[in-house]
MARGU-81724 format. One record per residue (C-alpha): residue in three letters; x, y, z. Coordinates in pm, whole numbers, plus 32768, in hexadecimal, padded with zeros to 4 digits. Example, Ala and Ser with C-alpha at 12.3 -4.5 7.8 and 13.67 -1.06 7.14 Angstrom:
MARGU-81724
r: ALA | px: 84CE | py: 7E3E | pz: 830C
r: SER | px: 8557 | py: 7F96 | pz: 82CA
end
This chain:
MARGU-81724
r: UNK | px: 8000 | py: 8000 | pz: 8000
r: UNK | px: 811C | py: 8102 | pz: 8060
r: UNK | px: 81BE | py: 80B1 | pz: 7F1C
r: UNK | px: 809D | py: 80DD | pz: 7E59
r: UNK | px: 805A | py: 8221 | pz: 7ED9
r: UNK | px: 81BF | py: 827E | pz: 7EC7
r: UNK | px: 818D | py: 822D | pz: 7D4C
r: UNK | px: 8099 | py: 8311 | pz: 7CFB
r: UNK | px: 80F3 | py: 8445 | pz: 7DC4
r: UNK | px: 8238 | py: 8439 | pz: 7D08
r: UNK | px: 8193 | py: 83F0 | pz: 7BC1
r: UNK | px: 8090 | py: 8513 | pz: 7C00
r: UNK | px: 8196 | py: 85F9 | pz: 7C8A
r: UNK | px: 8275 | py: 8591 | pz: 7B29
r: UNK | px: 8131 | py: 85EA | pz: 7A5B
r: UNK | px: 80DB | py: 872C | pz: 7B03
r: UNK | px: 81FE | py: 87F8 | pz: 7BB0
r: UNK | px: 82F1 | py: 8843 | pz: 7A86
r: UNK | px: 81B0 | py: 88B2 | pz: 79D2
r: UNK | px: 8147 | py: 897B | pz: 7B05
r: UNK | px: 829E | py: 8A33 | pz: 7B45
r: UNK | px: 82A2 | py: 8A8E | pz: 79B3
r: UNK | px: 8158 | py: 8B30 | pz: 79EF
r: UNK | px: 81CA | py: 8C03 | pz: 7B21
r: UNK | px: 82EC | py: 8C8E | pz: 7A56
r: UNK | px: 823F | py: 8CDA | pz: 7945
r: UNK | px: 810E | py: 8D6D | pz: 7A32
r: UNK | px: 826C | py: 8E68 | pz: 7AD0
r: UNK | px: 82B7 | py: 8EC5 | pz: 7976
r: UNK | px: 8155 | py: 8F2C | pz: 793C
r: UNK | px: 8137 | py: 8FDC | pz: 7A6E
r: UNK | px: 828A | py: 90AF | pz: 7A07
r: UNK | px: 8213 | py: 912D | pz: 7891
r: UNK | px: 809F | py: 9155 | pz: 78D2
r: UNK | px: 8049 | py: 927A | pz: 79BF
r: UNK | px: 7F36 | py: 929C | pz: 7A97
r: UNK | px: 7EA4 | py: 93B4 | pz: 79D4
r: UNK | px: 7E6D | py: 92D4 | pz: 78C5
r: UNK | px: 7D68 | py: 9216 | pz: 79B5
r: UNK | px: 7CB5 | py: 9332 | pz: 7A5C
r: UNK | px: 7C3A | py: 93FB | pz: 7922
r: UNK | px: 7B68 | py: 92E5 | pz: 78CF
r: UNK | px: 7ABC | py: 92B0 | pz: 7A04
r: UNK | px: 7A04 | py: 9415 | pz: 7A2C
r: UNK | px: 78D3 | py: 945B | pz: 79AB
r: UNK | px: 7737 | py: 9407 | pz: 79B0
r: UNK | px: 7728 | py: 930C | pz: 785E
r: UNK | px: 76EB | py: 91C8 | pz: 7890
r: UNK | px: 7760 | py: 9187 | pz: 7756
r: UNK | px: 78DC | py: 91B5 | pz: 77E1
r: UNK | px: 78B0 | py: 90AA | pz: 78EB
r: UNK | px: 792A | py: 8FC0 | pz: 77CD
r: UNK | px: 7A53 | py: 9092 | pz: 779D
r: UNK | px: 7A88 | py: 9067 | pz: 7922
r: UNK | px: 7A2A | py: 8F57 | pz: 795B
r: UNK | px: 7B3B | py: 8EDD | pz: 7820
r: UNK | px: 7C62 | py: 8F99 | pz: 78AA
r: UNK | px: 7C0F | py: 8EEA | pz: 7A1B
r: UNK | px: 7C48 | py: 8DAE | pz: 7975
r: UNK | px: 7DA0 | py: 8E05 | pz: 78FE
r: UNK | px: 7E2C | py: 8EC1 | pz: 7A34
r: UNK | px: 7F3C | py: 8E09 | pz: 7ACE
r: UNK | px: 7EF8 | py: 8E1A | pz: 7C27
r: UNK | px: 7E67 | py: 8D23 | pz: 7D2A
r: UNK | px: 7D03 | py: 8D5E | pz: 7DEF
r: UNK | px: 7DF6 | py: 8E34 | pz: 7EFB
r: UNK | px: 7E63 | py: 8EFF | pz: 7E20
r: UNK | px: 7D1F | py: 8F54 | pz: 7D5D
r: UNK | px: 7C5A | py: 8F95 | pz: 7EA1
r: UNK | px: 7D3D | py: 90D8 | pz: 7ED8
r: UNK | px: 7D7A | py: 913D | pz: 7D6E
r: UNK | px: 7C02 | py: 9158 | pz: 7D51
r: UNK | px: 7BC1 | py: 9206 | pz: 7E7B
r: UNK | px: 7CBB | py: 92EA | pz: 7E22
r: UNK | px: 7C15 | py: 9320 | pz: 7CCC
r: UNK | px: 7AAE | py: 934E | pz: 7D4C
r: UNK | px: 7B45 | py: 945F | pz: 7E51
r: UNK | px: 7BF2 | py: 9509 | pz: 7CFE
r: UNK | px: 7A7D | py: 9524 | pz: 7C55
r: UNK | px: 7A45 | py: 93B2 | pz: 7BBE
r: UNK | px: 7897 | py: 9376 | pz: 7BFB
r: UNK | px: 784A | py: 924C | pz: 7D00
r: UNK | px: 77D3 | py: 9171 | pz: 7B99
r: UNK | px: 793D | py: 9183 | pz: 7AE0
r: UNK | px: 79DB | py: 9183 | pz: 7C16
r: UNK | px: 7958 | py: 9028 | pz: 7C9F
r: UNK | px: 794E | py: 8FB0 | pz: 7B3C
r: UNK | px: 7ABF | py: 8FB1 | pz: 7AF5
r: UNK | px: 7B0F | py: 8F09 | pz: 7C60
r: UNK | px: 7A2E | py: 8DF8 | pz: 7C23
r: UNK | px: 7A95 | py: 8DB1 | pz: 7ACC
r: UNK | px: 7C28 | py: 8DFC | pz: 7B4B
r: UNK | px: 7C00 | py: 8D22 | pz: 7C58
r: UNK | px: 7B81 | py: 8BD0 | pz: 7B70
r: UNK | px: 7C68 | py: 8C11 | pz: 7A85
r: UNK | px: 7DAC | py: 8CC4 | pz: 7A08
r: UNK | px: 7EA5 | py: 8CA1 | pz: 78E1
r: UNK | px: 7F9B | py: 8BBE | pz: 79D1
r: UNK | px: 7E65 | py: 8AD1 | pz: 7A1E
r: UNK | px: 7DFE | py: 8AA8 | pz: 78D2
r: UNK | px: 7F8C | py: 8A49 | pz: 7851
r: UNK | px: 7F6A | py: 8968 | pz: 7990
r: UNK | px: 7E24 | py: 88B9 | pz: 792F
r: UNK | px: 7E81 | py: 88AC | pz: 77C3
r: UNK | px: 7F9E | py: 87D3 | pz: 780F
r: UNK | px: 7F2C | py: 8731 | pz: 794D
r: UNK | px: 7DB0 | py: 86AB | pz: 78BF
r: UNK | px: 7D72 | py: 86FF | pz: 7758
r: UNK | px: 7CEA | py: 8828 | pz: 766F
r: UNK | px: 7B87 | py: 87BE | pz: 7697
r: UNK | px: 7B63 | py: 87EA | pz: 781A
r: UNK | px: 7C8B | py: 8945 | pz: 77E2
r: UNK | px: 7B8C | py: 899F | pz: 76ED
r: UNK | px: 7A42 | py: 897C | pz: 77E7
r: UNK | px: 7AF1 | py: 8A1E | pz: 78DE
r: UNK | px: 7B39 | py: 8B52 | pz: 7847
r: UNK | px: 79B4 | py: 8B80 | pz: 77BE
r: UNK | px: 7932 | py: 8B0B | pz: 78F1
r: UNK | px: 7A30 | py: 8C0C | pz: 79B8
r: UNK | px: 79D4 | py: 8D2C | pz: 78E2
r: UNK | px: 7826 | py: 8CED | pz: 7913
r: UNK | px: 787F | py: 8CA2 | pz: 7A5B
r: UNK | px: 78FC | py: 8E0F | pz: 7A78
r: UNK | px: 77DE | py: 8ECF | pz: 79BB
r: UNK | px: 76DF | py: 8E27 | pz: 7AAE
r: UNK | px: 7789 | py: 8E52 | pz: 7BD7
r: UNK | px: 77BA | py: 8FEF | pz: 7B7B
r: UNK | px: 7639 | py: 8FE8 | pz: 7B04
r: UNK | px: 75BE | py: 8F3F | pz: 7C3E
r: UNK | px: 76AD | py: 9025 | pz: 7D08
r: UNK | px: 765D | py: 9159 | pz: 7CB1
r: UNK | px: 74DF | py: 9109 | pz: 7CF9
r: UNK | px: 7500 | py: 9048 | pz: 7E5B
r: UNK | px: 7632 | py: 90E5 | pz: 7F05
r: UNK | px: 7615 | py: 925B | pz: 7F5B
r: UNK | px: 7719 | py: 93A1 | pz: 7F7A
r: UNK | px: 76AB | py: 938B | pz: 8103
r: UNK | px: 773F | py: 9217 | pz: 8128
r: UNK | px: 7874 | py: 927B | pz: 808E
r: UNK | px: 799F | py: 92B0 | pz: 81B2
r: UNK | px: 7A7D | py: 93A6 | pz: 816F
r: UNK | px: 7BE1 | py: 9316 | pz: 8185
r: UNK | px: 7D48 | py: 932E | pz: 8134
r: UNK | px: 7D6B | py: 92A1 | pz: 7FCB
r: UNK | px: 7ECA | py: 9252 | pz: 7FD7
r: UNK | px: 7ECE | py: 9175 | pz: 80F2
r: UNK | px: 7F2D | py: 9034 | pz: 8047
r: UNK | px: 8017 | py: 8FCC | pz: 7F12
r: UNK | px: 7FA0 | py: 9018 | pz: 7D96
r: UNK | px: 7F3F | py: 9189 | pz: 7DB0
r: UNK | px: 8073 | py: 923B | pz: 7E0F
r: UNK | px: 8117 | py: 933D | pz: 7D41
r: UNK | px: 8263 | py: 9302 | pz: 7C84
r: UNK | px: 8399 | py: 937E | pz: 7CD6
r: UNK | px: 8430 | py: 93ED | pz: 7B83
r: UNK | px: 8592 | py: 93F3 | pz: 7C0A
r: UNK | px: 857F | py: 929F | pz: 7C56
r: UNK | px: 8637 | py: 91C5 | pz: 7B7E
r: UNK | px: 8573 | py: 90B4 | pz: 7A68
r: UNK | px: 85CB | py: 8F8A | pz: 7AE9
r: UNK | px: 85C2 | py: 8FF8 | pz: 7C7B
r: UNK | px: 846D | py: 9061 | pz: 7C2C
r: UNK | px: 8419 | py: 8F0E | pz: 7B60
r: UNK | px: 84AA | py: 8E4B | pz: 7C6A
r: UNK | px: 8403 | py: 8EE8 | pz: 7DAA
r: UNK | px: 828C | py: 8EB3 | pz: 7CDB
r: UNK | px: 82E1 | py: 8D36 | pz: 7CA0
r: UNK | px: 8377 | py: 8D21 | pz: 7DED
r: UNK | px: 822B | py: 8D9A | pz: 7E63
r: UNK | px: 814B | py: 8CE7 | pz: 7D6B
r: UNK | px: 8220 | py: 8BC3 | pz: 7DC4
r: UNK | px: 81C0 | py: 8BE0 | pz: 7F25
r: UNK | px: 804F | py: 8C1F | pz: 7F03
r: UNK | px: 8029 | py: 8AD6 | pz: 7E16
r: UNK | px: 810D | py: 8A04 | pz: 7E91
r: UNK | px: 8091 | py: 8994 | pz: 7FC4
r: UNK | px: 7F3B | py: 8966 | pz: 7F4E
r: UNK | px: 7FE5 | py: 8883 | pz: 7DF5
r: UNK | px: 808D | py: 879C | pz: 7F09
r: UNK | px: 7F13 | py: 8788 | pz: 7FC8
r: UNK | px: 7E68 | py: 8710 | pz: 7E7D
r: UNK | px: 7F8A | py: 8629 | pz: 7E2D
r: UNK | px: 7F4B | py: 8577 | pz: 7F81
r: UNK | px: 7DD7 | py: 8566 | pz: 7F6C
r: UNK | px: 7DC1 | py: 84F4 | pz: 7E24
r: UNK | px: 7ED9 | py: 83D9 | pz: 7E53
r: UNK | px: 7DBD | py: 837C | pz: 7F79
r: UNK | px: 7C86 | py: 83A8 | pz: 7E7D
r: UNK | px: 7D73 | py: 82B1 | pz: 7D78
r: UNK | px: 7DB0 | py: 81C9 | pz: 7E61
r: UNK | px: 7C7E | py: 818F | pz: 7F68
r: UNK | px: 7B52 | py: 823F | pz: 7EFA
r: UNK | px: 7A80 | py: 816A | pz: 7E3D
r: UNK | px: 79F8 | py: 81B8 | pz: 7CDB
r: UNK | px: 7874 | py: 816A | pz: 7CF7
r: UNK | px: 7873 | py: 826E | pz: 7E26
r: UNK | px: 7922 | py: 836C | pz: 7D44
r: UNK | px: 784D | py: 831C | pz: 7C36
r: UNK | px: 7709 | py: 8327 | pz: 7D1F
r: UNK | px: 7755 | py: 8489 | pz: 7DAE
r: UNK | px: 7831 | py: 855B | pz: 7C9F
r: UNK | px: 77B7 | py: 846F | pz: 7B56
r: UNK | px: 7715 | py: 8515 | pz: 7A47
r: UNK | px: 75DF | py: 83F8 | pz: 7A86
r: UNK | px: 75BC | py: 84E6 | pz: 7C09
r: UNK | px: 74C4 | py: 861B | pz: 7BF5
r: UNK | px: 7567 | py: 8696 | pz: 7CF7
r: UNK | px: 76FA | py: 868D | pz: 7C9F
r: UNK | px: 7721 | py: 87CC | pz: 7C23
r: UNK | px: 76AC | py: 885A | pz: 7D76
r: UNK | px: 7756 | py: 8750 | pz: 7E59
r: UNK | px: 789C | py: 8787 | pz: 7D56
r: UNK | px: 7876 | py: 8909 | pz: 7DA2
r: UNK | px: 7887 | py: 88D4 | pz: 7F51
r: UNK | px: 7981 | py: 87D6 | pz: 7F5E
r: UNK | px: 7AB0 | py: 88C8 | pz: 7F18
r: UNK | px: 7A24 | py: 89B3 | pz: 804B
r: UNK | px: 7B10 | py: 8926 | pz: 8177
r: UNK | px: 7C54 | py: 8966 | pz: 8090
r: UNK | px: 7CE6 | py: 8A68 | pz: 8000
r: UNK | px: 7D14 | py: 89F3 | pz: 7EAF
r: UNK | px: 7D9F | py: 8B21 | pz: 7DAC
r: UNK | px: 7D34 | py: 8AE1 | pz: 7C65
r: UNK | px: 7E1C | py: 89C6 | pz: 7BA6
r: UNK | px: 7E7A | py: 892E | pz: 7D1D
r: UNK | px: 7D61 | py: 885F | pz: 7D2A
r: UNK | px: 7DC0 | py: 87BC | pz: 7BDE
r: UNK | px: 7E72 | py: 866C | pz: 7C5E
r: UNK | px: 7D11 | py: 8622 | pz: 7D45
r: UNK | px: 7C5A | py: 8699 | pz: 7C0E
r: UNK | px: 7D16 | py: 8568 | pz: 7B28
r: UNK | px: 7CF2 | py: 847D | pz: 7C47
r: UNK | px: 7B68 | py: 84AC | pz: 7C90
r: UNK | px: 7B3E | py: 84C2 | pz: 7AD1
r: UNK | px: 7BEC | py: 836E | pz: 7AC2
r: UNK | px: 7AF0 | py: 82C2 | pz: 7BF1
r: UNK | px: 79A9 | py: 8341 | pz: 7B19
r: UNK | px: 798B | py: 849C | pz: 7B6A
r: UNK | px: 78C1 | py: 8579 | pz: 7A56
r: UNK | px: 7925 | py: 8652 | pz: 7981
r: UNK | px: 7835 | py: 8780 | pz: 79F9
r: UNK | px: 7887 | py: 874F | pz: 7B4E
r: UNK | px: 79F1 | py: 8748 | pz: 7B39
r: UNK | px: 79BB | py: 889A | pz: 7A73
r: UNK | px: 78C5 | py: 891A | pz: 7BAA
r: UNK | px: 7A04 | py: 88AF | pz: 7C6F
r: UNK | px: 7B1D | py: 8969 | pz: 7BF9
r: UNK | px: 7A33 | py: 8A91 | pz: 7BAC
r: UNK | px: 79AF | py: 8AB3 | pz: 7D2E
r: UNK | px: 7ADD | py: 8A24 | pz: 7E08
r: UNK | px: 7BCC | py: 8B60 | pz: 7DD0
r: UNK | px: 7B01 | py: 8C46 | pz: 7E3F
r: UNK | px: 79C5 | py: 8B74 | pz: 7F22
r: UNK | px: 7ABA | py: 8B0E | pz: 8035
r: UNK | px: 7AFF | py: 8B55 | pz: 818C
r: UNK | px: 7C1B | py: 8C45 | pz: 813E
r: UNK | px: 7B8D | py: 8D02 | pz: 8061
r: UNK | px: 7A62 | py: 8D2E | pz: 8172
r: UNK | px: 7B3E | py: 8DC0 | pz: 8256
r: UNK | px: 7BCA | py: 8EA2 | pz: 813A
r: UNK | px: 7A90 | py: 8F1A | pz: 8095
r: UNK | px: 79D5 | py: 8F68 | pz: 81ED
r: UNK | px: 7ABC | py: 90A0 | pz: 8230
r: UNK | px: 7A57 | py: 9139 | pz: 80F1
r: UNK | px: 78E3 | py: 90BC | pz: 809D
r: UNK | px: 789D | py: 9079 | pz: 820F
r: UNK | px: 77E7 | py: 8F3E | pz: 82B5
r: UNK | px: 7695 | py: 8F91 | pz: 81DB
r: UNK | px: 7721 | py: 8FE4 | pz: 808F
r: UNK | px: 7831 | py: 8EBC | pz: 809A
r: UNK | px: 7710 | py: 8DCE | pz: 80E7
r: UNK | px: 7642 | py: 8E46 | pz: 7FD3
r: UNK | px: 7786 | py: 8E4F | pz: 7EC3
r: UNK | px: 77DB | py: 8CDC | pz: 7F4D
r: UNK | px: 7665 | py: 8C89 | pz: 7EED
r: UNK | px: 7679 | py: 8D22 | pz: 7DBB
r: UNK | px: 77B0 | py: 8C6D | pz: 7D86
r: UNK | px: 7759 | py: 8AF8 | pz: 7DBD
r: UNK | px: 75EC | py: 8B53 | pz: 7CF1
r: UNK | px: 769A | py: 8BCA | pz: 7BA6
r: UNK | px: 77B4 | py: 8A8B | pz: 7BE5
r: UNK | px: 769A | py: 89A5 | pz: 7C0A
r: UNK | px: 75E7 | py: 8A4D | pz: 7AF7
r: UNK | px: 7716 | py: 8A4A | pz: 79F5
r: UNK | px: 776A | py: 88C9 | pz: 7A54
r: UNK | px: 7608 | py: 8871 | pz: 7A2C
r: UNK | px: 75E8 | py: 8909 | pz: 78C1
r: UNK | px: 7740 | py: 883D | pz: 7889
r: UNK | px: 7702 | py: 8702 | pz: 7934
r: UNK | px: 75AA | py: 86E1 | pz: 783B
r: UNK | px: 765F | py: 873C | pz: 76ED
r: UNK | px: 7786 | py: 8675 | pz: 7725
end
């Protein structure tokens, strides 16, 4: 048994981390060329027909849930409306350009593919649900700059000191969490059974999309971290449209992120985005878990 889980830690750890470090570099060298600027013109404004343009540029931010949760509070605080605002996190948090190159060579184009659309809707429903449920009065005011991904950049700074303190820090928000999802999904490989996966997260279940949407909640998963469990759970039965409900809700409906979100929405107005989180998750892996 020891060996056997031995085996496939190392072989999930082989498939995953040298894919996973590219990603972070590449994420640092993103961060260095493209300046915030370029992200906070495009999230001010009353259209709704920008949300898409929002909620598309969330999806290729490289930054983790702890670093979007500041870097849009700072943004709402510099004139970005409560709808763009909450649209970008939500589509920044299940997704980003490094989880996509991770997913791409980690699963396949298909699921890379889903997760991007289903990241991007994900976004626009959240920000349209937002912007009618939580109100100006919920919103704490608090110091934006309190956490990594939002702080200015020192243009005396050297290129590569600069592109080695971000992946240093990207490194450390991800890394911890990667070695988490390696563990529990050389547990789900080796002793949880397949007609219980496929009973709760199969596509035959009503219900997985909404059970695949709560079961990231006790972890702190940032998007891409929870792809070795992911693998695991798709290879014991799990559906398609849940596992897409999964990786959409766990970066952002999760403990940490409670504790996070709470200072800025406050207790009401995090309750009501969580809700509106796991509904349009369920919703999207519904809508995929019939087609597919």
């Amino acid at each position: 048994m020891a060996n056997e889980a031995l085996t496939i830690f190392v072989d999930y750890s082989l498939d995953i981390l040298p894919f996973f470090i590219t990603a972070l570099f590449i994420a640092s060298l993103i961060n260095y060329y493209v300046p915030d600027t370029t992200v906070e013109k495009w999230l001010k404004g009353d259209k709704t027909s920008t949300l898409f343009t929002a909620a598309f540029i969330g999806t290729l931010t490289p930054l983790c849930t702890c670093g979007l949760i500041p870097l849009a509070i700072a943004l709402r605080k510099k004139g970005g409306d409560i709808k763009h605002v909450i649209c970008f996190l939500s589509s920044g948090a299940a997704c980003s350009i490094t989880v996509l190159f991770i997913t791409l060579f980690f699963l396949d184009a298909y699921i890379t593919l889903l997760r991007f659309v289903a990241a991007v809707f994900f976004g626009i429903l959240t920000g349209l649900l937002a912007s009618y449920l939580i109100k100006d009065e919920m919103i704490a005011e608090t110091d934006s700059c309190s956490n990594c991904g939002c702080e200015k950049k020192d243009e005396e700074i050297s290129f590569w000191v600069r592109v080695s303190d971000d992946f240093q820090e990207n490194f450390k928000d991800f890394f911890p969490w990667i070695m988490a999802s390696l563990i529990l999904a050389t547990f789900a490989s080796i002793s949880v059974d397949v007609h219980l996966v496929k009973s709760i997260l199969g596509n035959d279940s009503l219900w997985s999309p909404l059970t695949a949407s709560l079961i990231g909640f006790p972890f702190y998963f940032c998007a891409g971290s929870e792809l070795p469990l992911l693998k695991a759970l798709l290879a014991k039965g799990m559906g398609v449209g849940p596992a897409v409900s999964f990786m959409t809700a766990s970066p952002i409906v999760n403990i940490i992120s409670f504790t996070i979100i709470v200072k800025w929405l406050g207790a009401k107005g995090t309750a009501l985005y969580f809700l509106i989180s796991i509904g349009a998750t369920t919703v999207i892996g519904s809508i995929i878990r019939l087609v597919s």
